[in-house]
Each structure stands twice: as C-alpha cells, then as structure tokens.
N, CA, C, O and CB atoms as a CASP TS submission, in Angstrom:
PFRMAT TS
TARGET T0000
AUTHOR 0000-0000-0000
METHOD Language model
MODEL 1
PARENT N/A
ATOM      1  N   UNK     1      99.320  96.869  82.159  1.00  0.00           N
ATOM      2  CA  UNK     1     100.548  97.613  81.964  1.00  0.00           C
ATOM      3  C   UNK     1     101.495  97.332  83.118  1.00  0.00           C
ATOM      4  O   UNK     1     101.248  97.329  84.324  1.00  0.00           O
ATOM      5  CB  UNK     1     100.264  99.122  81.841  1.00  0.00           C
ATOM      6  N   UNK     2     102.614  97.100  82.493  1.00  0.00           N
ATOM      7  CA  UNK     2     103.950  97.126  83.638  1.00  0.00           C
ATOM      8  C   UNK     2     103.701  98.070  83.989  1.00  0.00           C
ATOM      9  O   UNK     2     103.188  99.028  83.412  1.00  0.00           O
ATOM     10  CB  UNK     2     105.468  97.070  83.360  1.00  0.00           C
ATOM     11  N   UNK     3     104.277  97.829  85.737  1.00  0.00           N
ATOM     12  CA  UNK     3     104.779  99.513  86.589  1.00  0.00           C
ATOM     13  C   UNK     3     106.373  99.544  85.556  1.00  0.00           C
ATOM     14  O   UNK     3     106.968  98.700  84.886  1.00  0.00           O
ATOM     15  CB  UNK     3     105.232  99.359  89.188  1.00  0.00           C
ATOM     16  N   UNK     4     106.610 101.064  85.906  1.00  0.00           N
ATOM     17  CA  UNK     4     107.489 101.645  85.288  1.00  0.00           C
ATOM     18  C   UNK     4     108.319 102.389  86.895  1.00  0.00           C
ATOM     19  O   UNK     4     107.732 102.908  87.844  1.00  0.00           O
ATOM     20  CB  UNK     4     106.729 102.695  83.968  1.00  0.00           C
ATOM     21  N   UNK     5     109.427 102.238  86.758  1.00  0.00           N
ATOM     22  CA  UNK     5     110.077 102.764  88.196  1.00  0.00           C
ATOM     23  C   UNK     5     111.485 103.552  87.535  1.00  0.00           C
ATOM     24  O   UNK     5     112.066 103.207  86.506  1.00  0.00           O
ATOM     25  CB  UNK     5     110.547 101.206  89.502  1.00  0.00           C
ATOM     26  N   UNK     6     111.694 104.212  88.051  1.00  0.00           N
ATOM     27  CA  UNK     6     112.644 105.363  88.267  1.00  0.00           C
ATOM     28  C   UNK     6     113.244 106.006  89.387  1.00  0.00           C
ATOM     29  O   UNK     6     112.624 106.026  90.450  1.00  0.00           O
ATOM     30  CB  UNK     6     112.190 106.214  87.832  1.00  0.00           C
ATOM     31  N   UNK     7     114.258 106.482  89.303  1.00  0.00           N
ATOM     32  CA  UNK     7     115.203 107.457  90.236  1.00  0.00           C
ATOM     33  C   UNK     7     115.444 108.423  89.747  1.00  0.00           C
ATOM     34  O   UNK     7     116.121 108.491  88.722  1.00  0.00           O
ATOM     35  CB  UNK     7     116.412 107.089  90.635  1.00  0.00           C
ATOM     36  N   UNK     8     114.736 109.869  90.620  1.00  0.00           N
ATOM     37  CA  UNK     8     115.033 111.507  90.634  1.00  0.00           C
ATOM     38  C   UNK     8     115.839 112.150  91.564  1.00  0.00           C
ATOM     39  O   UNK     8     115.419 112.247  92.717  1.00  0.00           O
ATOM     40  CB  UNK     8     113.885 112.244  90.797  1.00  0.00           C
ATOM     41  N   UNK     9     116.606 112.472  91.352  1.00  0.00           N
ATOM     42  CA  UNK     9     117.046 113.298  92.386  1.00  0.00           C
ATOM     43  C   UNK     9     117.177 112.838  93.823  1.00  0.00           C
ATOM     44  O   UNK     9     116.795 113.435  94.830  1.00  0.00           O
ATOM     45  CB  UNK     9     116.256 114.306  92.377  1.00  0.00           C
ATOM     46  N   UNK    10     117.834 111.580  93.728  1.00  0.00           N
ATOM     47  CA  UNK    10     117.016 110.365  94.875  1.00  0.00           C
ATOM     48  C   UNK    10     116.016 110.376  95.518  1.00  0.00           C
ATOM     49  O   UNK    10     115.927 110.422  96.745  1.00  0.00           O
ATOM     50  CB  UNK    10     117.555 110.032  95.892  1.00  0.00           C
ATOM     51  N   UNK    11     114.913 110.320  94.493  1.00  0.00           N
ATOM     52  CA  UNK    11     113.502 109.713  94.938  1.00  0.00           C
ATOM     53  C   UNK    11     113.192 108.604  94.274  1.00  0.00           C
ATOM     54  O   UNK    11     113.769 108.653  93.188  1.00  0.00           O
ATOM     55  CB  UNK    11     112.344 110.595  94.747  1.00  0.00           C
ATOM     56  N   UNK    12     112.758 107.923  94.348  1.00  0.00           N
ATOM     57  CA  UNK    12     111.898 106.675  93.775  1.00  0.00           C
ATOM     58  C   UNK    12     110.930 106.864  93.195  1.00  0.00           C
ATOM     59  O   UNK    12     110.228 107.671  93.804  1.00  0.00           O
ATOM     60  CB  UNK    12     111.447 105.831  94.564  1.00  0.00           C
ATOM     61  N   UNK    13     110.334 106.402  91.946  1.00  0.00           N
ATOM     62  CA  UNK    13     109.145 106.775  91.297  1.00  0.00           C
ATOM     63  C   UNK    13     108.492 105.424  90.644  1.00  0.00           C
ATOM     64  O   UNK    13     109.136 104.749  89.841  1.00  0.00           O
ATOM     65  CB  UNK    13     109.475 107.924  90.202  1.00  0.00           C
ATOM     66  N   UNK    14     106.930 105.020  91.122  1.00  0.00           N
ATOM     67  CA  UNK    14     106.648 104.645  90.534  1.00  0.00           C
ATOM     68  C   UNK    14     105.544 104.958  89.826  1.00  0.00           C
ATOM     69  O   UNK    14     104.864 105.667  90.567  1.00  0.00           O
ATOM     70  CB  UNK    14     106.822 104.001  90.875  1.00  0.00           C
ATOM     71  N   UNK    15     104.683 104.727  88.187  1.00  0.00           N
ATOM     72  CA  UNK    15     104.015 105.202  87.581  1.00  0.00           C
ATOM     73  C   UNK    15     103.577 103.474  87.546  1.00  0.00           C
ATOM     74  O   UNK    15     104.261 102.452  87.509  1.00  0.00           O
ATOM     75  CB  UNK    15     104.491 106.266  86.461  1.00  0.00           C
ATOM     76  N   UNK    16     102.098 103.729  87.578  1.00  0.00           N
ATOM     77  CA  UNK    16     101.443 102.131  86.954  1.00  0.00           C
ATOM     78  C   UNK    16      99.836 102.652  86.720  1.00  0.00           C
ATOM     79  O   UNK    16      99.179 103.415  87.428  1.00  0.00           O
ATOM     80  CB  UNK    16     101.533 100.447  88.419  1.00  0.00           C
ATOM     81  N   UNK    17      99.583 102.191  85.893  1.00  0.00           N
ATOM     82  CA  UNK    17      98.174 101.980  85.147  1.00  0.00           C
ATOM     83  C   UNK    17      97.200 102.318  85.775  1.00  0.00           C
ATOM     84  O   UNK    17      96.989 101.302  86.438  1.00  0.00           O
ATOM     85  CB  UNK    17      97.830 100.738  84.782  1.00  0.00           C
ATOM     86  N   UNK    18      96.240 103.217  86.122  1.00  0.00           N
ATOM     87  CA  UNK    18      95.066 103.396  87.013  1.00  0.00           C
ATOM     88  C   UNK    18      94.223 104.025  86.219  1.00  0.00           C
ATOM     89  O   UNK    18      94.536 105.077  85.661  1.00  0.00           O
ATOM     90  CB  UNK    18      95.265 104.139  88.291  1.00  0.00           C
ATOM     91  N   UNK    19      92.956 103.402  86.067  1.00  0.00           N
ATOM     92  CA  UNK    19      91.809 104.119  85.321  1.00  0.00           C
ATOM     93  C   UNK    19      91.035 104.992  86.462  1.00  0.00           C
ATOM     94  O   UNK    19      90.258 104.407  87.217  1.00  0.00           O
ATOM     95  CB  UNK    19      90.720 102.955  84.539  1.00  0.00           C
ATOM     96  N   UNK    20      91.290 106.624  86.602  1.00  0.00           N
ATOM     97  CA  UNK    20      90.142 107.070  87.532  1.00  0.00           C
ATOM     98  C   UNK    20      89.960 108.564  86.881  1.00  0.00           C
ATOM     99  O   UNK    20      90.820 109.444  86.906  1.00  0.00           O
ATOM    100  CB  UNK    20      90.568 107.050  89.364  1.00  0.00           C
ATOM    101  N   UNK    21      88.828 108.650  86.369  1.00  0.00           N
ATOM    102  CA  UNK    21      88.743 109.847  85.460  1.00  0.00           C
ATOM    103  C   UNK    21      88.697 109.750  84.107  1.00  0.00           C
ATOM    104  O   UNK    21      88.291 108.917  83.296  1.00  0.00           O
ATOM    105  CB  UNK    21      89.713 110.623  85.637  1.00  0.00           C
ATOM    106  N   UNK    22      89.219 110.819  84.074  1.00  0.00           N
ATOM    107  CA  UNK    22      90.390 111.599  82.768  1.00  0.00           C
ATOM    108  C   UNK    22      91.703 110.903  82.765  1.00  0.00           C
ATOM    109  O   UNK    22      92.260 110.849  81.669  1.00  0.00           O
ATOM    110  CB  UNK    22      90.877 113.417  83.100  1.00  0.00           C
ATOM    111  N   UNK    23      92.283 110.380  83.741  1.00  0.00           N
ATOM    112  CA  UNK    23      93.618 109.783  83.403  1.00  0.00           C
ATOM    113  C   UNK    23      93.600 108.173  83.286  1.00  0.00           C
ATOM    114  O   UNK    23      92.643 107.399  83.281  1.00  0.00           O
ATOM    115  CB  UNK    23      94.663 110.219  84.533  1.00  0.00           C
ATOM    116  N   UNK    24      95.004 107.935  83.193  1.00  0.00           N
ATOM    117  CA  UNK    24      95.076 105.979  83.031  1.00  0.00           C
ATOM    118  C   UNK    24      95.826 105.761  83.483  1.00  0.00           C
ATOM    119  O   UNK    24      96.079 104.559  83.401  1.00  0.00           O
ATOM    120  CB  UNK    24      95.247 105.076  81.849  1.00  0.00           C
ATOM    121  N   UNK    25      97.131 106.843  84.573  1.00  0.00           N
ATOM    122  CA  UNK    25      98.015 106.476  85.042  1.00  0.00           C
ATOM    123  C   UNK    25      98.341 107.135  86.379  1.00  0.00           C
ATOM    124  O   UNK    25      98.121 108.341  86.264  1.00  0.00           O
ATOM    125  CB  UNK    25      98.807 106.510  84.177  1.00  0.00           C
ATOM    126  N   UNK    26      98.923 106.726  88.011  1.00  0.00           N
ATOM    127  CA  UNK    26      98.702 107.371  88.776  1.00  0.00           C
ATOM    128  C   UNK    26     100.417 107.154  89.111  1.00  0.00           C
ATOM    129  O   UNK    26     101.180 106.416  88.487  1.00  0.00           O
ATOM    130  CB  UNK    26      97.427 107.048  89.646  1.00  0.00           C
ATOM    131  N   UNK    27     100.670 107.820  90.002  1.00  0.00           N
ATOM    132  CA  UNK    27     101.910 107.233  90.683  1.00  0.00           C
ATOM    133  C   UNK    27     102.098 107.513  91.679  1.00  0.00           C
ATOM    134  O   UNK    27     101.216 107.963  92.411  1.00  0.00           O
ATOM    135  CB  UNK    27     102.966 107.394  90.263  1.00  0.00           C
ATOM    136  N   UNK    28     103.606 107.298  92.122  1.00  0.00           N
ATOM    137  CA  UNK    28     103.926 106.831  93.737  1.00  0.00           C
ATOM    138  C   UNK    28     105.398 108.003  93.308  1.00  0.00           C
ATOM    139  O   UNK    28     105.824 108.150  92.162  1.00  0.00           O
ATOM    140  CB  UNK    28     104.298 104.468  94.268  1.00  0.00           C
ATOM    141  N   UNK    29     105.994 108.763  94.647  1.00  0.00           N
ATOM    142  CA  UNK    29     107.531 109.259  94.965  1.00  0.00           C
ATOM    143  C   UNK    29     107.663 109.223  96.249  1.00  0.00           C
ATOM    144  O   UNK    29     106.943 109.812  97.055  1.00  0.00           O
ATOM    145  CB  UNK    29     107.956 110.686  94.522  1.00  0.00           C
ATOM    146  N   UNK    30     108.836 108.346  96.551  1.00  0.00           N
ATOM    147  CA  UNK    30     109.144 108.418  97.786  1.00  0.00           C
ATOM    148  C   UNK    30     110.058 109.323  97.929  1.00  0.00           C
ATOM    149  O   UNK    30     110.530 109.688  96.852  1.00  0.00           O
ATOM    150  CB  UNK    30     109.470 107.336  98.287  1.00  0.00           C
ATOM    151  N   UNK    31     110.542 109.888  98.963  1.00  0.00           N
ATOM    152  CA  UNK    31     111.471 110.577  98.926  1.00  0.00           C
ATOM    153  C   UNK    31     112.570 109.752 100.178  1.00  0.00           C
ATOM    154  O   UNK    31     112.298 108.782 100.884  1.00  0.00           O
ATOM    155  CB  UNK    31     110.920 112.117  99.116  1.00  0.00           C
ATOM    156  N   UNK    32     113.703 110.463 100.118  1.00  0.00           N
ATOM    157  CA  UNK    32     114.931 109.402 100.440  1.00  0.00           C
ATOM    158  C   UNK    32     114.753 109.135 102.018  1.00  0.00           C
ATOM    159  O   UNK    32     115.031 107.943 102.146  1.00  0.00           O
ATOM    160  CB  UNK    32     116.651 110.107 100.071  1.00  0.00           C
ATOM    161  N   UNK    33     114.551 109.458 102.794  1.00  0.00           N
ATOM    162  CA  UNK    33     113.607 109.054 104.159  1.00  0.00           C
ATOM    163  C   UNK    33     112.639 107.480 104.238  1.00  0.00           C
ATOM    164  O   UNK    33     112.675 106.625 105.123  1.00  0.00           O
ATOM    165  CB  UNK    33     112.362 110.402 104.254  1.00  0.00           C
ATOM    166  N   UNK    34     111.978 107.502 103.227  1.00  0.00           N
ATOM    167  CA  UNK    34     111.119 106.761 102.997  1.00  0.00           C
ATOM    168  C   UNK    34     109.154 107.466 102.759  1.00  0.00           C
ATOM    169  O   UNK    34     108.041 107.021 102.477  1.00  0.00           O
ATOM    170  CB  UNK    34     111.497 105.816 104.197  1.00  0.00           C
ATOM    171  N   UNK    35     109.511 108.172 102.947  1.00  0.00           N
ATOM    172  CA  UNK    35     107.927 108.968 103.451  1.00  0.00           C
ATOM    173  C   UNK    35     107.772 108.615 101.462  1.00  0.00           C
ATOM    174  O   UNK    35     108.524 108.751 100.496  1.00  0.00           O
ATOM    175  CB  UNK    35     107.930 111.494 104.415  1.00  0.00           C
ATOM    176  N   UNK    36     106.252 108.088 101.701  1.00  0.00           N
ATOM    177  CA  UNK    36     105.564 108.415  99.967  1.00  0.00           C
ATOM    178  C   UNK    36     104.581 109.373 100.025  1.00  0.00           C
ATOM    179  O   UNK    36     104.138 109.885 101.053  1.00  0.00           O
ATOM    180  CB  UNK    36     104.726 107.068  99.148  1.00  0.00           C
ATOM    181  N   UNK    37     104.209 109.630  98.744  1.00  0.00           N
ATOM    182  CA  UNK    37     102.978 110.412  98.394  1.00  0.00           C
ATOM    183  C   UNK    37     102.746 109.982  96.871  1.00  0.00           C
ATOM    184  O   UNK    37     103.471 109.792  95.894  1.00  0.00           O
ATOM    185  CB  UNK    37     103.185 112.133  98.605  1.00  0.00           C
ATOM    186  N   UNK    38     101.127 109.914  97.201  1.00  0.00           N
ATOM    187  CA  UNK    38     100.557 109.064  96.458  1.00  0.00           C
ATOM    188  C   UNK    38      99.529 109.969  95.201  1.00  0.00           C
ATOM    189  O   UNK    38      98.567 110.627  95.597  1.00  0.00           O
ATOM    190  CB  UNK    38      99.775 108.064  97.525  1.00  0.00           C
ATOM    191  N   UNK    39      99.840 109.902  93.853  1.00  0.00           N
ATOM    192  CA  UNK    39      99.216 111.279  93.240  1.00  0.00           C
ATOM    193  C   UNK    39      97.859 109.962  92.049  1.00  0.00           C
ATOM    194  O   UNK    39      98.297 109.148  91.236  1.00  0.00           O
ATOM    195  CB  UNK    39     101.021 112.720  91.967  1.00  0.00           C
ATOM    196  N   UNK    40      96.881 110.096  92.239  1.00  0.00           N
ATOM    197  CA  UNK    40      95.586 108.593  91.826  1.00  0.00           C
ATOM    198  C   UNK    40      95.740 109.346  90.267  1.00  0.00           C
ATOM    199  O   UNK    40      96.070 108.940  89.153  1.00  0.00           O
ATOM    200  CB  UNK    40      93.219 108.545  92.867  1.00  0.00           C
ATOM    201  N   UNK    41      95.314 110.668  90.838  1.00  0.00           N
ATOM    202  CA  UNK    41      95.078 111.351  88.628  1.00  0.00           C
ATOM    203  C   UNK    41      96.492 111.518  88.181  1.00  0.00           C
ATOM    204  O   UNK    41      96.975 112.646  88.269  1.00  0.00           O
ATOM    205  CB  UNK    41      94.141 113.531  88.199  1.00  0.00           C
ATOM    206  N   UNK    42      97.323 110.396  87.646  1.00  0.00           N
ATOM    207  CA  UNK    42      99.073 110.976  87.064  1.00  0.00           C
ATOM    208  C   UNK    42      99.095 111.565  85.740  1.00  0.00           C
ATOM    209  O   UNK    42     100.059 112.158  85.257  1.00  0.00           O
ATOM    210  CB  UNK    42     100.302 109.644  86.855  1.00  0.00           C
ATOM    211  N   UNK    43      97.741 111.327  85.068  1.00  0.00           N
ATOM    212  CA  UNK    43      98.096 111.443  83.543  1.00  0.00           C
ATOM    213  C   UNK    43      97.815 110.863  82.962  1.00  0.00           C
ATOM    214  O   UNK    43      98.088 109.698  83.251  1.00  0.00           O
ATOM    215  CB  UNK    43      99.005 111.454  83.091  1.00  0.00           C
ATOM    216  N   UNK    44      96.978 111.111  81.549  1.00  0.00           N
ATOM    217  CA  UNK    44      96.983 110.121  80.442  1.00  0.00           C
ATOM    218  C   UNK    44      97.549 109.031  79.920  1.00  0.00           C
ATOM    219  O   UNK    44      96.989 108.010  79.520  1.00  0.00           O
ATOM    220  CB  UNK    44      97.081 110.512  79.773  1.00  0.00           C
ATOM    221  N   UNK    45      99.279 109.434  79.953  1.00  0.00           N
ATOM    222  CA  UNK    45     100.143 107.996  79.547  1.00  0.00           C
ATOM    223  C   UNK    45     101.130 107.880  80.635  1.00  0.00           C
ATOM    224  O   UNK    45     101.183 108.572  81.651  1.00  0.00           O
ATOM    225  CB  UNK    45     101.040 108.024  77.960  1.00  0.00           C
ATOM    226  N   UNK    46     101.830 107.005  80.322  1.00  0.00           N
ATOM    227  CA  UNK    46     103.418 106.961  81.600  1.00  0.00           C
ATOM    228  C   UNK    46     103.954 107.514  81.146  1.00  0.00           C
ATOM    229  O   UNK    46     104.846 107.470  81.993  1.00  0.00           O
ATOM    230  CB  UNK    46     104.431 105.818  82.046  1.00  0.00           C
ATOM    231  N   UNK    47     104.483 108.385  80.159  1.00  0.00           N
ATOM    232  CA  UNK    47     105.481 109.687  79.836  1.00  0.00           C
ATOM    233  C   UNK    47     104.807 110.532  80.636  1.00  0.00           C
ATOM    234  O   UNK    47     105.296 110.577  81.764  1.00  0.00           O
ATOM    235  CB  UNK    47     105.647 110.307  78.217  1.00  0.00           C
ATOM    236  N   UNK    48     103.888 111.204  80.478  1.00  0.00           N
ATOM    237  CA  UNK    48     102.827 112.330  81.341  1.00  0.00           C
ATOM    238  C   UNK    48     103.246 112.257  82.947  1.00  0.00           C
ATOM    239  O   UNK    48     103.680 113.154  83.670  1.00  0.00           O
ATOM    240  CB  UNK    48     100.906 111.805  81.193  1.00  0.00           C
ATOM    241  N   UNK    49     102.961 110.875  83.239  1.00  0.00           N
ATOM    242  CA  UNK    49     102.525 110.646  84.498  1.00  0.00           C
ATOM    243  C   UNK    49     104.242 110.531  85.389  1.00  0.00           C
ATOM    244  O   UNK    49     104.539 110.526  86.584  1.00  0.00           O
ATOM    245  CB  UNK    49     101.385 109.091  84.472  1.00  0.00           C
ATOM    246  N   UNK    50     105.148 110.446  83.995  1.00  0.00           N
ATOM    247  CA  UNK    50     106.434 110.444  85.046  1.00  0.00           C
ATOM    248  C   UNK    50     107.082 111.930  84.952  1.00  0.00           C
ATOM    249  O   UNK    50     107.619 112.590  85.842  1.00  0.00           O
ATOM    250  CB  UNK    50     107.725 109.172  84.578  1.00  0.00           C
ATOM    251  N   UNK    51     106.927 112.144  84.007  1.00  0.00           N
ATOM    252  CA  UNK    51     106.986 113.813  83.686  1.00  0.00           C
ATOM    253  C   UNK    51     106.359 114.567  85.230  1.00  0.00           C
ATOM    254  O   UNK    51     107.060 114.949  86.166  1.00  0.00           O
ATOM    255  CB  UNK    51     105.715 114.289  82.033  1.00  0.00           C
ATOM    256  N   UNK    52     105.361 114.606  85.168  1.00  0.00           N
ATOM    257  CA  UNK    52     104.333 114.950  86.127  1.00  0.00           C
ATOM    258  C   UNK    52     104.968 114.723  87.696  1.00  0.00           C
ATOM    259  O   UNK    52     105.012 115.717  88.421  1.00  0.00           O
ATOM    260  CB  UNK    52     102.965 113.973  85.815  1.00  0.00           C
ATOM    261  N   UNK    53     105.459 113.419  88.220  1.00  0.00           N
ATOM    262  CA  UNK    53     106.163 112.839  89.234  1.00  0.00           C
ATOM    263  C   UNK    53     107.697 113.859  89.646  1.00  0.00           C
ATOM    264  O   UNK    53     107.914 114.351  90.753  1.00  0.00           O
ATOM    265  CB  UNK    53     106.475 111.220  88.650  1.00  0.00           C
ATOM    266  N   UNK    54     108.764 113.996  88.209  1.00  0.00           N
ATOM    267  CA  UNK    54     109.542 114.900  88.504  1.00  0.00           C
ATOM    268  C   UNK    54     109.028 116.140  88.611  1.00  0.00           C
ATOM    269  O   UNK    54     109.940 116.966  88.658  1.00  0.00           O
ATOM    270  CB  UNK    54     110.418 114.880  87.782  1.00  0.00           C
ATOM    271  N   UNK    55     108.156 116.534  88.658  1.00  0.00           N
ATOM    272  CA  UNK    55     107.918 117.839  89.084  1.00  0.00           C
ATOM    273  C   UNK    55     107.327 118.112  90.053  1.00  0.00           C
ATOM    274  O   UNK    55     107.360 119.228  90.569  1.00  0.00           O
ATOM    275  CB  UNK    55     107.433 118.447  88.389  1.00  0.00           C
ATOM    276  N   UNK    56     106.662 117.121  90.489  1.00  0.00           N
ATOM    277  CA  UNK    56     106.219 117.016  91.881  1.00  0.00           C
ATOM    278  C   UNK    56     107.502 116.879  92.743  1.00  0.00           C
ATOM    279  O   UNK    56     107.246 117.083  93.930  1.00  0.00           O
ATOM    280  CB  UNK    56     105.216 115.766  92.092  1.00  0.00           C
ATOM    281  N   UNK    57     108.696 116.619  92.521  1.00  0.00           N
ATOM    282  CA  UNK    57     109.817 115.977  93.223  1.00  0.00           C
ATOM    283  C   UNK    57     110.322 117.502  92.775  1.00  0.00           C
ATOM    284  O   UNK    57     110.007 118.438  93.510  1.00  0.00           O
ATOM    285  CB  UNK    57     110.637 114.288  92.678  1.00  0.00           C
ATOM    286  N   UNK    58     110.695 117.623  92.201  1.00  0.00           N
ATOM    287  CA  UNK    58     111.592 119.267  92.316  1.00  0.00           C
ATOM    288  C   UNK    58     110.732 120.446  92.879  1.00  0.00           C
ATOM    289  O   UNK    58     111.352 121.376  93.395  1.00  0.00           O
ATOM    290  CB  UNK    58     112.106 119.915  90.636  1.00  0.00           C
ATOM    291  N   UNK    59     109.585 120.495  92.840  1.00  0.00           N
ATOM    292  CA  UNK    59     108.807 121.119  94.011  1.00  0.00           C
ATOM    293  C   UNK    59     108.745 120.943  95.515  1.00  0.00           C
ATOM    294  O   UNK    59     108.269 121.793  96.268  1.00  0.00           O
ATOM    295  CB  UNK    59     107.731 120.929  93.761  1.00  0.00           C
ATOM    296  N   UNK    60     109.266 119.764  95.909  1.00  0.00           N
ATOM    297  CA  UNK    60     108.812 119.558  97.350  1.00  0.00           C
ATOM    298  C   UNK    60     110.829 119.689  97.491  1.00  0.00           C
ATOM    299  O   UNK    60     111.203 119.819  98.657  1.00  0.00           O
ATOM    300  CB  UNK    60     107.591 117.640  97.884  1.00  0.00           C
ATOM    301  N   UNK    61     111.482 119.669  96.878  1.00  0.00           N
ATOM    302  CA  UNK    61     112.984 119.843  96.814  1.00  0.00           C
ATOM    303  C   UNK    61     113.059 121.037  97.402  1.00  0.00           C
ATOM    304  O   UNK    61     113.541 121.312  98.501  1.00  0.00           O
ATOM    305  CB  UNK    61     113.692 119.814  95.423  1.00  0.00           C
ATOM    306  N   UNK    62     112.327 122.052  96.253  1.00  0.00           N
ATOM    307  CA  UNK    62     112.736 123.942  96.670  1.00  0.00           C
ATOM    308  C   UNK    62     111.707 124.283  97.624  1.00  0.00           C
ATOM    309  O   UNK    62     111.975 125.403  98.059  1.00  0.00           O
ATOM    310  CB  UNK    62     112.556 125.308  95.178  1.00  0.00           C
ATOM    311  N   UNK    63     110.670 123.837  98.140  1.00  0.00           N
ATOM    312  CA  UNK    63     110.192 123.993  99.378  1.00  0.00           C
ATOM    313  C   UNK    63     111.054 123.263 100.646  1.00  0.00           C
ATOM    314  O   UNK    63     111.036 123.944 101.671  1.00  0.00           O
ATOM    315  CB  UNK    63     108.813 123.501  99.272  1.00  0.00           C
ATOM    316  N   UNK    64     111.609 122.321 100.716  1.00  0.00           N
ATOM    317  CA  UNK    64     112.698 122.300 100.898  1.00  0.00           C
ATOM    318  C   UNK    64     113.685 122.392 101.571  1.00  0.00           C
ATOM    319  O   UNK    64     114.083 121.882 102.619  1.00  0.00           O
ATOM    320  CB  UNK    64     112.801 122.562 100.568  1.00  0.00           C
ATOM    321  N   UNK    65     114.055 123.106 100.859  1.00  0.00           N
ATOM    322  CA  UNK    65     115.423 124.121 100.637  1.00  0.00           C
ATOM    323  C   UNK    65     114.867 125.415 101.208  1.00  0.00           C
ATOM    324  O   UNK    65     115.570 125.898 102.095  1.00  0.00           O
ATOM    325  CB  UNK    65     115.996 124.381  98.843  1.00  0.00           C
ATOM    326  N   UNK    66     113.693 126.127 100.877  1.00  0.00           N
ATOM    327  CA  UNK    66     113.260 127.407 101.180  1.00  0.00           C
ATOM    328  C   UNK    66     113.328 127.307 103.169  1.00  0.00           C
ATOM    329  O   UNK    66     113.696 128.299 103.798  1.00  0.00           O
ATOM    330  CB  UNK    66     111.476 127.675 100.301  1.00  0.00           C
ATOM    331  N   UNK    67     112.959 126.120 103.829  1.00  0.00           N
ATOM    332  CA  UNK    67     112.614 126.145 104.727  1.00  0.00           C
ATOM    333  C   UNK    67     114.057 126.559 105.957  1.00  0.00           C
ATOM    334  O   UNK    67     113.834 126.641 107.165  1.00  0.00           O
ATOM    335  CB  UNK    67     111.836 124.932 104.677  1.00  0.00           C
TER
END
C-alpha cells in the first residue's frame, strides 16, 4: 500500500500499511515545529487510521491551548 499524506490544521500526516495486531495501518503527525508522534495500532483501513490521526491532532491542539 501507498503511504497516504495529508495536512491538518498544519500538521502533517502520514498513514501507511502496518500489520501489528488487530490493525493494518499505523501513522505518523508531526506537528508544525517538527516534533512527530508515532501511533503503530492506526486502524483497520487508511480512512480509520486518518480519521484516528485528526483526532489525535485536535487533542494535543486543546491541550494546547488549555496550557
């Protein structure tokens, strides 16, 4: 499987193919700094697993913001 890449909220996202588990897809968000974080279980498919990525990214947004 192609990686699949995207832009959130200026983060970077990538989703690519990883068999570990229950899932088949893991991914990568950088955030605009450069700092990544790396999530191995993303999800069953690359919809899931990018789905999954923006919400990891609007979570670490309003933490944040809270600070």
């Amino acid at each position: 499987m192609k990686e699949i890449q995207d832009v959130y909220r200026g983060w970077n996202i990538t989703v690519a193919g990883a068999e570990k588990l229950c899932s088949h897809f893991s991914f990568t968000i950088t955030d605009p700094s450069g700092k990544a974080q790396n999530v191995a279980m993303g999800g069953d498919n690359a919809e899931r697993a990018l789905e999954r990525a923006k919400e990891l990214i609007d979570m670490e947004v309003e933490f944040a913001a809270e600070e």
